[in-house]
N, C-alpha and C positions, 0 to 999 in steps of 0.2 A: 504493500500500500504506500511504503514514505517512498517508493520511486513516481508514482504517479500522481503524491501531492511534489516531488519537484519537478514533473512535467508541466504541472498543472501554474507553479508559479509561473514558471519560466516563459508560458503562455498568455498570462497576463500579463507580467512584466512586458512582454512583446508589444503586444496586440493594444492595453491599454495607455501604454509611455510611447505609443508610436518610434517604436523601433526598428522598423521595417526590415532595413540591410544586416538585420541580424536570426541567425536563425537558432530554435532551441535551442540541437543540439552543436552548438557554437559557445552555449554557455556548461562550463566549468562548473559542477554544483560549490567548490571552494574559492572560486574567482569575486574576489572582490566586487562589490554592486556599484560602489561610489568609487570616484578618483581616476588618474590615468590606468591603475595596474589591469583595470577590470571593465567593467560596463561603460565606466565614465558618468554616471546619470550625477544630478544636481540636486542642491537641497528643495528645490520646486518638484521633481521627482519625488523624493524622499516623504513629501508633506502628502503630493497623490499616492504613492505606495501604503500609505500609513493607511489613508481611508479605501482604499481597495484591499488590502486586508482584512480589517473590518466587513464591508461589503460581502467580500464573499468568501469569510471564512466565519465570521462572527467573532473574531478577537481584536480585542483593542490594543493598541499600542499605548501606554499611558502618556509618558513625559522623554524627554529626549536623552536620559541615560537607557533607556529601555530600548528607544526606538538602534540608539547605537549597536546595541551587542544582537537585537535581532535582524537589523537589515544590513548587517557585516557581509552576506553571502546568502546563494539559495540553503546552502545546507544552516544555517543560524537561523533562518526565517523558517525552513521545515519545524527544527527542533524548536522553538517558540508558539511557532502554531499547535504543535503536538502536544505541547509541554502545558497550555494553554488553554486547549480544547478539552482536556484531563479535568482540569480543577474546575 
């Protein structure tokens, strides 16, 4: 199942941040989301990832030490949402 919730991110991130020229499997589950090493996306990204999490996962990101250590990477954002969807 955690392989096809980080298909599933990786699809939103795509489709919803209009990513176009990039494809799924292009993304790295441990590749960085933010900065040059990885995705590249922006803190205007980061603020839509937050509420498309939410949307459709039903987890909230609370404040911006949280939103850090979960949107590090698809594999941080799986284990957040799992870890989340639990309690």
């Amino acid at each position: 199942m955690e392989n096809s919730l980080n298909e599933q991110l990786k699809k939103i991130i795509i489709e919803e941040l209009n990513l176009e020229d990039i494809e799924a499997s292009e993304i790295k589950d441990d590749d960085p989301l933010f900065g040059d090493e990885g995705l590249g996306l922006d803190s205007l990204d980061a603020v839509e990832l937050v509420v498309l999490i939410q949307k459709h996962f039903q987890v909230e990101i609370k404040d911006m030490e949280e939103g850090r250590v979960a949107l590090a990477s698809i594999s941080s954002l799986v284990d957040f949402i799992n870890r989340h969807k639990e309690a």
